[in-house]
DSSP file (Angstrom, degrees, kcal/mol; ACC not computed):
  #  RESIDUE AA STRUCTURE BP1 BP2  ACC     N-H-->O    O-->H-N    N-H-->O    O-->H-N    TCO  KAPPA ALPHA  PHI   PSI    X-CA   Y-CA   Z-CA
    1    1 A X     >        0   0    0      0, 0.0     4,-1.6     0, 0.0     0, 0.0   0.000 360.0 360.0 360.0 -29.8   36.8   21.2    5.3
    2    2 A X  H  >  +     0   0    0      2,-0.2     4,-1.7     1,-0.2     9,-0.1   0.670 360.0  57.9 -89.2 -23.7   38.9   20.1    7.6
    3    3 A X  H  4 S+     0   0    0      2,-0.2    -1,-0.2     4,-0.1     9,-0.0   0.859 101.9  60.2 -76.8 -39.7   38.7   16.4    6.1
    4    4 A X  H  4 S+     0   0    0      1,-0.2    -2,-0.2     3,-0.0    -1,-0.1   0.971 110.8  42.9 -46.7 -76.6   40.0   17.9    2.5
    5    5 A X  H  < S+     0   0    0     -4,-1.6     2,-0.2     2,-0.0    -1,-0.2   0.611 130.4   3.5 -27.9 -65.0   42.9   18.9    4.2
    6    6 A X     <  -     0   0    0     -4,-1.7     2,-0.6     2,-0.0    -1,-0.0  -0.868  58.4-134.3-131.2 126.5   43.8   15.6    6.7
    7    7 A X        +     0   0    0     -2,-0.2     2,-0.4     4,-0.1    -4,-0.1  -0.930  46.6 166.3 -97.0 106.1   42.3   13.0    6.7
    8    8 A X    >>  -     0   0    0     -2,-0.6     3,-6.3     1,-0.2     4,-0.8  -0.945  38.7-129.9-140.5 111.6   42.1   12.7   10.7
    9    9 A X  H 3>>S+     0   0    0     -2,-0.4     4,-3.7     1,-0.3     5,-0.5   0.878 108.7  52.6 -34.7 -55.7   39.8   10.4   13.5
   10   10 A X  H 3>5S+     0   0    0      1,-0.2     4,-0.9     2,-0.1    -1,-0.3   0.755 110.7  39.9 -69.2  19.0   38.8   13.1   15.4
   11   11 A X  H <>5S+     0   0    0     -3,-6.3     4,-1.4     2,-0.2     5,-0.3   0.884 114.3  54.8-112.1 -36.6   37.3   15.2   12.5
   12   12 A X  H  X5S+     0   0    0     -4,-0.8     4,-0.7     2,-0.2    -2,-0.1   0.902 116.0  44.8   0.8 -68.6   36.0   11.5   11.2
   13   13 A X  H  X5S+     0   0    0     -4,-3.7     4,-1.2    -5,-0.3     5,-0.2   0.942 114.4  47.3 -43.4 -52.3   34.5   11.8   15.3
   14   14 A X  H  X<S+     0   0    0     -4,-0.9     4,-0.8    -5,-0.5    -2,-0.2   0.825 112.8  43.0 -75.5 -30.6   33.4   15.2   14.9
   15   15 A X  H  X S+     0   0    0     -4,-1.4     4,-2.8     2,-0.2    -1,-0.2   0.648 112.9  55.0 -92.3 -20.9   31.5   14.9   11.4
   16   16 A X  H  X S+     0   0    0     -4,-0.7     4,-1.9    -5,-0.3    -2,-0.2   0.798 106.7  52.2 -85.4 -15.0   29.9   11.6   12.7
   17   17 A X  H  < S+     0   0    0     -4,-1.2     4,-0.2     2,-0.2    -2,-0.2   0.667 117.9  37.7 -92.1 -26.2   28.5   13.7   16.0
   18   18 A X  H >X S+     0   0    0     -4,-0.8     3,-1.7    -5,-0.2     4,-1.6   0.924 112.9  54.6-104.1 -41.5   26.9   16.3   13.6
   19   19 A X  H ><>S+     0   0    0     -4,-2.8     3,-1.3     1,-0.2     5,-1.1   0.898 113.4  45.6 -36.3 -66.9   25.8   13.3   10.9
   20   20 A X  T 3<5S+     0   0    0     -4,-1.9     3,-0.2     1,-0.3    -1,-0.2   0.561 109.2  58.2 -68.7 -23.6   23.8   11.6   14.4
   21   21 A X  T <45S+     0   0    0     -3,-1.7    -1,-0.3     1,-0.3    -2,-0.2   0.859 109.5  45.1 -82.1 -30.3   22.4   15.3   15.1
   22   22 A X  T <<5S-     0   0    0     -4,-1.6    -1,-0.3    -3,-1.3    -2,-0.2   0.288 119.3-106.8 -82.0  14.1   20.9   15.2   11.6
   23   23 A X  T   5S+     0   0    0     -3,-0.2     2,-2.2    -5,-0.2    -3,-0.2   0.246  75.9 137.3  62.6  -6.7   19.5   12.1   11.7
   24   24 A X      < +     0   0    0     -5,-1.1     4,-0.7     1,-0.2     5,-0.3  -0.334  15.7 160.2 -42.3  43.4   22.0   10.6    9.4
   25   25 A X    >>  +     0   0    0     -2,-2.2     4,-1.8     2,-0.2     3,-1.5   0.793  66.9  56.9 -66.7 -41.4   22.5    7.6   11.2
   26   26 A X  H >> S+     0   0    0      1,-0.2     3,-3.9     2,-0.2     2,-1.2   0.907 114.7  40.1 -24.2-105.7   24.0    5.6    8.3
   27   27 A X  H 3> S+     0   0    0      1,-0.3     4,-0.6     2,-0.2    -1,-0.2   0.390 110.0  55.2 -35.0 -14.1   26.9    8.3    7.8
   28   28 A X  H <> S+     0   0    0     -3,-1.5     4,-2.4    -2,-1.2    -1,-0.3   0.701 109.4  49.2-105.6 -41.4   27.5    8.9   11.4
   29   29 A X  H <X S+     0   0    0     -3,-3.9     4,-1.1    -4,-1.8    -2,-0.2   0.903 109.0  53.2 -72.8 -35.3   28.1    5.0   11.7
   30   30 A X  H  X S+     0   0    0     -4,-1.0     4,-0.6     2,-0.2     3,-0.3   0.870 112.4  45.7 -68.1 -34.0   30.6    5.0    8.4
   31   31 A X  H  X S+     0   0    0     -4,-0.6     4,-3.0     1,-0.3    -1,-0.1   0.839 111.5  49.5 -89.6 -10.5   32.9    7.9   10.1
   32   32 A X  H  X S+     0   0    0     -4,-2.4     4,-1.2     1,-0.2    -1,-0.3   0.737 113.2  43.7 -76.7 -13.4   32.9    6.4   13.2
   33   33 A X  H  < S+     0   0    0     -4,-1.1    -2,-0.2    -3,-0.3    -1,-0.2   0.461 116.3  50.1 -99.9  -5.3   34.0    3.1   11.4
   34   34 A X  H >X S+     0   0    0     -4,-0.6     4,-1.9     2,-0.2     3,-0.6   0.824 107.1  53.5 -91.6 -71.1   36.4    5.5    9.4
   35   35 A X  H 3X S+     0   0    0     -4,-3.0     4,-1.9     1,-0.3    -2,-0.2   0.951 106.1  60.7 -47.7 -50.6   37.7    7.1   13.0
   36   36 A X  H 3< S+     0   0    0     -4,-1.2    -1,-0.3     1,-0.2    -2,-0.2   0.935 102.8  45.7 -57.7 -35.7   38.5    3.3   14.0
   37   37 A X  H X4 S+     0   0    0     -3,-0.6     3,-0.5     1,-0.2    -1,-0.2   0.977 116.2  41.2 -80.6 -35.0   40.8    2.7   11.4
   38   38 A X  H 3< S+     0   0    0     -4,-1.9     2,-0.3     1,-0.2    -2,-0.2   0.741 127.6  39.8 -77.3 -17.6   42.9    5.9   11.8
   39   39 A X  T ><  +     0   0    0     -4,-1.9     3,-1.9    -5,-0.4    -1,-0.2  -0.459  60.2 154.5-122.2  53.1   42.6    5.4   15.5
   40   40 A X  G X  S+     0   0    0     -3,-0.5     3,-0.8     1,-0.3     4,-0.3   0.783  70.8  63.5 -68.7 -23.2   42.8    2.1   16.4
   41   41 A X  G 3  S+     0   0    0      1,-0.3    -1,-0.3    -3,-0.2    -5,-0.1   0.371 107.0  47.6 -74.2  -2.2   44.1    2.7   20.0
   42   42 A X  G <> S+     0   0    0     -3,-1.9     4,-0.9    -7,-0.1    -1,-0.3  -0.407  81.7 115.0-126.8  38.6   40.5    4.6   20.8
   43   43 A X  H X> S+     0   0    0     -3,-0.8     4,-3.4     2,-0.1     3,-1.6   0.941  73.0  53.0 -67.3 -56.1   38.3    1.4   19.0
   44   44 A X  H >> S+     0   0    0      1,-0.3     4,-0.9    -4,-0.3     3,-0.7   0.891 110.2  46.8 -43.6 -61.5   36.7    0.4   22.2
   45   45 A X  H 3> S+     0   0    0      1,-0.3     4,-1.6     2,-0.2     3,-0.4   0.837 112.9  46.9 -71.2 -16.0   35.4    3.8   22.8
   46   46 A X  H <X S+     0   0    0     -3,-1.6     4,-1.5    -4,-0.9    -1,-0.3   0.725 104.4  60.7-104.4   6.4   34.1    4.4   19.5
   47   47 A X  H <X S+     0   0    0     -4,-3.4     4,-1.2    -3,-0.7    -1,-0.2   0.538 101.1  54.2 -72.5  -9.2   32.5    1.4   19.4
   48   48 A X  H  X S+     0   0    0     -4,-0.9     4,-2.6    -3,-0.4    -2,-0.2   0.678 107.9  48.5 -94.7 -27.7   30.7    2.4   22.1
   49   49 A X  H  X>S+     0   0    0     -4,-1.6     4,-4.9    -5,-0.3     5,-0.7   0.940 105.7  57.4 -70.5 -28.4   29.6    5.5   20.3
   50   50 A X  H  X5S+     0   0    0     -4,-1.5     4,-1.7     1,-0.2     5,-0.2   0.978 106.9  48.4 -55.0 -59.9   28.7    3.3   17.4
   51   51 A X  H  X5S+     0   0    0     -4,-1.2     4,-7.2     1,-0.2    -1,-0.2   0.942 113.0  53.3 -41.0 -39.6   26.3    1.4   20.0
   52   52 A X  H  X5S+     0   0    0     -4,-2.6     4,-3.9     1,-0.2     5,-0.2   0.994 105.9  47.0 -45.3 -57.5   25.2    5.1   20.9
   53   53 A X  H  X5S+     0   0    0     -4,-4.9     4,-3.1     1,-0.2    -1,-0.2   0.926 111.6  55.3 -59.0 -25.8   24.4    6.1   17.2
   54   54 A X  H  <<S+     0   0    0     -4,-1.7    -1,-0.2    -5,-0.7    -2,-0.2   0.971 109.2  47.4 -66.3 -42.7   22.3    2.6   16.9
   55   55 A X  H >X S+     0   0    0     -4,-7.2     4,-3.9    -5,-0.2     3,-2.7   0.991 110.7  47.9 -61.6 -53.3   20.2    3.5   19.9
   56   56 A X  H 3X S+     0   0    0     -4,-3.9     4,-2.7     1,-0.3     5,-0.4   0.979 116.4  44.2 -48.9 -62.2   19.3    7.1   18.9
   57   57 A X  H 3< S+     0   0    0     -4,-3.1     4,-0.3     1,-0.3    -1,-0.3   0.668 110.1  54.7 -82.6  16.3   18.4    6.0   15.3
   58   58 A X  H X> S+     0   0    0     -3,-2.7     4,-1.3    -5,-0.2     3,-0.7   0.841 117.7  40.4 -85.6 -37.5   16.3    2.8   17.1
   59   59 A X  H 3X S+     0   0    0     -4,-3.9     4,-2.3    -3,-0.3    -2,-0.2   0.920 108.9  58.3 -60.0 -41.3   14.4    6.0   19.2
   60   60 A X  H 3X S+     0   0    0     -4,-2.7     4,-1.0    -5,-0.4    -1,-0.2   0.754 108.5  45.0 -71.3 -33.7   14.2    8.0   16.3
   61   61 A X  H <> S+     0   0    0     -3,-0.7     4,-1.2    -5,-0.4    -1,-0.3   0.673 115.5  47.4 -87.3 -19.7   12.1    5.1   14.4
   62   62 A X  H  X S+     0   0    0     -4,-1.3     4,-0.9     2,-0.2    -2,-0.2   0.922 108.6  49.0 -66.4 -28.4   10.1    4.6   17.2
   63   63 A X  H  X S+     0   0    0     -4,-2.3     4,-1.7     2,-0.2     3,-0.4   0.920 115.0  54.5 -57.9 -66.3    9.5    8.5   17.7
   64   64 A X  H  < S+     0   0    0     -4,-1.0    -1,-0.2     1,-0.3    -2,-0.2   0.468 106.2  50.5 -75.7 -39.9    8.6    8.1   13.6
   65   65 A X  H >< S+     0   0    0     -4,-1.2     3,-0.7     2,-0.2     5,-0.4   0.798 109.7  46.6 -90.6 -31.3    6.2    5.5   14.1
   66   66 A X  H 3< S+     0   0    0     -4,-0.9    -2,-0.3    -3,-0.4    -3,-0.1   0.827 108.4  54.3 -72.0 -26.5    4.3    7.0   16.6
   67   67 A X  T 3< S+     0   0    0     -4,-1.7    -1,-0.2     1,-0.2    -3,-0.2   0.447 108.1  49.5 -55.6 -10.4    4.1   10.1   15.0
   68   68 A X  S X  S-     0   0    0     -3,-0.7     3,-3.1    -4,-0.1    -1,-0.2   0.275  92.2-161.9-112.2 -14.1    2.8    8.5   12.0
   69   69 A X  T 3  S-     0   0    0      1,-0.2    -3,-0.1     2,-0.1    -4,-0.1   0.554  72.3 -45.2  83.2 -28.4    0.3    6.7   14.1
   70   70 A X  T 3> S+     0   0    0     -5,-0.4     4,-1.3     3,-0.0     3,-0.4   0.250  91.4 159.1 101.0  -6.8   -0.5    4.3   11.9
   71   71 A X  H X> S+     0   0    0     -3,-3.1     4,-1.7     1,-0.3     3,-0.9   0.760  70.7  38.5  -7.6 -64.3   -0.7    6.8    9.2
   72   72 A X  H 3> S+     0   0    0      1,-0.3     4,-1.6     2,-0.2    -1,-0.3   0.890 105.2  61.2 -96.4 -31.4   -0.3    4.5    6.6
   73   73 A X  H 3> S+     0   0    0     -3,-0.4     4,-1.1     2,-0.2    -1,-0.3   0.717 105.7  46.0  -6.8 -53.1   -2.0    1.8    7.6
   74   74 A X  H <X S+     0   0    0     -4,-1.3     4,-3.1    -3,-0.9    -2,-0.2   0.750 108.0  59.0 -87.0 -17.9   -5.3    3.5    7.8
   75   75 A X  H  X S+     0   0    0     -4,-1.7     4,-0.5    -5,-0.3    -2,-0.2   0.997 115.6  41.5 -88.4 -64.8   -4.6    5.2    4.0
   76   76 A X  H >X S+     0   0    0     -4,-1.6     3,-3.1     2,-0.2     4,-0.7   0.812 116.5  41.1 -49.6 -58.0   -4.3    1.4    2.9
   77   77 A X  H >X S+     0   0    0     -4,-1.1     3,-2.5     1,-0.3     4,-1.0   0.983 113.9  58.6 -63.3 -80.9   -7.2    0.0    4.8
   78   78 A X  H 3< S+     0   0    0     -4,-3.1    -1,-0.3     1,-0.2    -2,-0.2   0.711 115.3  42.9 -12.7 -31.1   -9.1    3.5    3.6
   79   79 A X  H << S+     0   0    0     -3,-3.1    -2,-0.2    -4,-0.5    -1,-0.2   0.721 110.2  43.8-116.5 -17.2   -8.3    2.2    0.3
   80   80 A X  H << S+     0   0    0     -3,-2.5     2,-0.4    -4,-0.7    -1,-0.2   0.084 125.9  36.1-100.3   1.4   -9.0   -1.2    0.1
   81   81 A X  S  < S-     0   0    0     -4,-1.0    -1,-0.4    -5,-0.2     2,-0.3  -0.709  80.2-178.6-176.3 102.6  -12.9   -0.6    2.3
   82   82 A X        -     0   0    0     -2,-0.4     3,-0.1    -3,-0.2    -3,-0.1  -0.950  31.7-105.6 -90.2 137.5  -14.0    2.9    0.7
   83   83 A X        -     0   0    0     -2,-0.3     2,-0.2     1,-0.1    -2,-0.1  -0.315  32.9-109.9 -56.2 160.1  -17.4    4.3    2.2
   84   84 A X        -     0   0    0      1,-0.1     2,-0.2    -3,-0.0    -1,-0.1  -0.607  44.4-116.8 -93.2 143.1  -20.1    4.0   -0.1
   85   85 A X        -     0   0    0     -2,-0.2     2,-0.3    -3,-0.1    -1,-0.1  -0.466  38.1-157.1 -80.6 170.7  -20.7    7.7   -1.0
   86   86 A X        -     0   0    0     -2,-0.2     2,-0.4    -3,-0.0    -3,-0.0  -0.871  21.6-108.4-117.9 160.7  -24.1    9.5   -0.1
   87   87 A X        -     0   0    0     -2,-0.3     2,-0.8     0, 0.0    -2,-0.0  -0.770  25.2-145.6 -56.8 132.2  -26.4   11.9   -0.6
   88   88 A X        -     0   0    0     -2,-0.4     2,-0.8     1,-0.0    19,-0.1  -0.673  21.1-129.9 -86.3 142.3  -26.7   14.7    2.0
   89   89 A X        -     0   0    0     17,-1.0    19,-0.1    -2,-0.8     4,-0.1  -0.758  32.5-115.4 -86.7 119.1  -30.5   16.0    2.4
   90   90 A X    >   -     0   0    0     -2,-0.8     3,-1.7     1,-0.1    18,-0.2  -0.051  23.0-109.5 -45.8 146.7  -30.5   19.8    2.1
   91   91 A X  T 3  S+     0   0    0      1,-0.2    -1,-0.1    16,-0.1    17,-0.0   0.743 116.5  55.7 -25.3 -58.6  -31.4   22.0    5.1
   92   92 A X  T 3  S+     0   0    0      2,-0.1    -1,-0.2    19,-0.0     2,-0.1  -0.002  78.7 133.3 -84.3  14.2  -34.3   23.1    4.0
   93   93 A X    <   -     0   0    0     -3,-1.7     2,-0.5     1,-0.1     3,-0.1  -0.485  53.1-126.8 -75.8 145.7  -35.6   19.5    3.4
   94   94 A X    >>  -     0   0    0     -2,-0.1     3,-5.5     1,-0.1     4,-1.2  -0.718  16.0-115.8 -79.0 119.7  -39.2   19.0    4.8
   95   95 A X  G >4 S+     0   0    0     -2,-0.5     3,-5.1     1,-0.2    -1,-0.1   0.814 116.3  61.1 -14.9 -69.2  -40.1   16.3    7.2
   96   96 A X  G 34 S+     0   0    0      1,-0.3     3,-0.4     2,-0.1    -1,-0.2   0.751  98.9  53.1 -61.3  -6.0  -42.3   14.8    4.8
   97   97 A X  G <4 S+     0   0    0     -3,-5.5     2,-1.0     1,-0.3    -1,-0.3   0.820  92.3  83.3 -81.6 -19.8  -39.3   14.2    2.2
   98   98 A X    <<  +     0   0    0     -3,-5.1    -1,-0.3    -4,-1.2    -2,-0.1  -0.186  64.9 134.6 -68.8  37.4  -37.7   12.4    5.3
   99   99 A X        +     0   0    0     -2,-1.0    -1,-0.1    -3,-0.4     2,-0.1   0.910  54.2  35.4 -48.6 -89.4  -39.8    8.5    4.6
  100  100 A X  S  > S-     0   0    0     -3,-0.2     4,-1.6     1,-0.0     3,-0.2  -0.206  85.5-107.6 -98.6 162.2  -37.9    5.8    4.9
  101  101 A X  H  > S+     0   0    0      2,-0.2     4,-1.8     1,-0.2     5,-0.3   0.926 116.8  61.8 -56.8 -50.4  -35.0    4.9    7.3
  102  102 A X  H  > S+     0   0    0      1,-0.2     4,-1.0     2,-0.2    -1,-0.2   0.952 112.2  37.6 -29.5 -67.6  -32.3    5.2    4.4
  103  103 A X  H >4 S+     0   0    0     -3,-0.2     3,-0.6     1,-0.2     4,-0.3   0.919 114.9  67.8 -65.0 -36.3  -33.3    9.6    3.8
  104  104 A X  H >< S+     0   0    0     -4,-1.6     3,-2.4     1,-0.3    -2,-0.2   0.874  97.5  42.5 -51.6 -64.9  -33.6    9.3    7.8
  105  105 A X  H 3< S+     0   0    0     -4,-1.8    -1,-0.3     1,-0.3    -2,-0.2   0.791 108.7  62.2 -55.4 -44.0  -30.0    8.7    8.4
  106  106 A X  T << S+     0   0    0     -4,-1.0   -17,-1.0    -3,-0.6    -1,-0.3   0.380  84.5  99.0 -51.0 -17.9  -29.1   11.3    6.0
  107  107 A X  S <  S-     0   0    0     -3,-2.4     2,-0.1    -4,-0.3   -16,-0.1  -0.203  79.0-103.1 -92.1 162.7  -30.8   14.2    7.8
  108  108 A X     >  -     0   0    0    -18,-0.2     4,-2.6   -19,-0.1     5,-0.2  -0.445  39.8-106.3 -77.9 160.4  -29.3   16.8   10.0
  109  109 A X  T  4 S+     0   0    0      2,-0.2    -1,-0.1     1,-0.2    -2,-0.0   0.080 119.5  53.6 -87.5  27.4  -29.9   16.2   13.7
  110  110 A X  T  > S+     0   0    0      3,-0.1     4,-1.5     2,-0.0    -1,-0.2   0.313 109.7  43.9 -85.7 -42.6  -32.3   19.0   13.8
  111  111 A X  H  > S+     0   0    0      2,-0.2     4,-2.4     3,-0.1    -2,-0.2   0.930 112.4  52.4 -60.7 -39.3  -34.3   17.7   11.1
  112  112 A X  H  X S+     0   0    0     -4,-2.6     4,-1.7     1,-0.3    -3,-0.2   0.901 116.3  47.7 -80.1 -41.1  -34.1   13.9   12.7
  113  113 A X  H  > S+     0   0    0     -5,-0.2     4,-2.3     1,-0.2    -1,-0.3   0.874 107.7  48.4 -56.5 -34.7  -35.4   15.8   15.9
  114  114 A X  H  X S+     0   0    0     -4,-1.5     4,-0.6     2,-0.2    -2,-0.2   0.969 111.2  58.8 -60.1 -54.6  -38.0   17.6   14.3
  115  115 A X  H >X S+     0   0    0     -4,-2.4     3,-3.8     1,-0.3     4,-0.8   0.897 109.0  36.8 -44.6 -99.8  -39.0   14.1   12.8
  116  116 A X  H 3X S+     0   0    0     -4,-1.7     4,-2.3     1,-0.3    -1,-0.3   0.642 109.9  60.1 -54.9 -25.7  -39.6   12.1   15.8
  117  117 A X  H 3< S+     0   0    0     -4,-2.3    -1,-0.3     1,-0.2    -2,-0.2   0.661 107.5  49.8 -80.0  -0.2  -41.2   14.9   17.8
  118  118 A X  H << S+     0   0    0     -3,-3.8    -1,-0.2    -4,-0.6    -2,-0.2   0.859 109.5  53.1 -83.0 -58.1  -43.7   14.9   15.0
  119  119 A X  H  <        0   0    0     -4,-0.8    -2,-0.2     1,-0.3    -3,-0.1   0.845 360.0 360.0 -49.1 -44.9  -44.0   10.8   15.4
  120  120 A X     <        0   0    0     -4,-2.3    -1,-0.3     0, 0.0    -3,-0.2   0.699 360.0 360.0 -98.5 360.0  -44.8   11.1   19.1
């Protein structure tokens, strides 16, 4: 509001300090470059804030990429190499439906136990 009014560096300052709180780094860097021109006798120090805002939103993508993990990486890779789908073998399957190595793998690890203590 205060910018309707006057157009004035420190509210330029002030709007770029709450743009940098939002993550806005882009806008925060235009009002400080806005504050420079109405204020030319304070450049040095808001050039330093300008360095400021550059670091935060260099942490803020680092934060972003480790929070993601890799996120999207694996959704590609996932997408490009899909598992083959399978059948699951029911619960209530009987050893003897359990043959070949293929149904083997498929079993629940009570059935696969069941299996080999039958085998030895």
């Amino acid at each position: 509001q205060s910018l309707a009014l006057k157009e004035t560096g420190k509210a330029y300052f002030r709007r770029s300090k709450a743009y940098a709180q939002m993550k806005d780094f882009e806008s925060a860097e235009k009002d400080l470059r806005k504050a420079i021109e109405l204020m030319p006798d304070m450049a040095k120090s808001l050039e330093n804030e300008i360095k400021k805002v550059k670091q935060l939103e260099k942490q803020w993508d680092q934060k972003e990429k480790k929070r993601m993990g890799g996120f999207l990486n694996k959704e590609a890779e996932k997408q490009e190499n899909p598992k083959p789908e399978t059948e699951e073998i029911s619960e209530g399957a009987k050893i003897e439906e359990i043959k070949d190595q293929k149904d083997f793998n498929k079993c629940t690890n009570y059935q696969a136990t069941d299996y080999l203590f039958q085998l030895s």
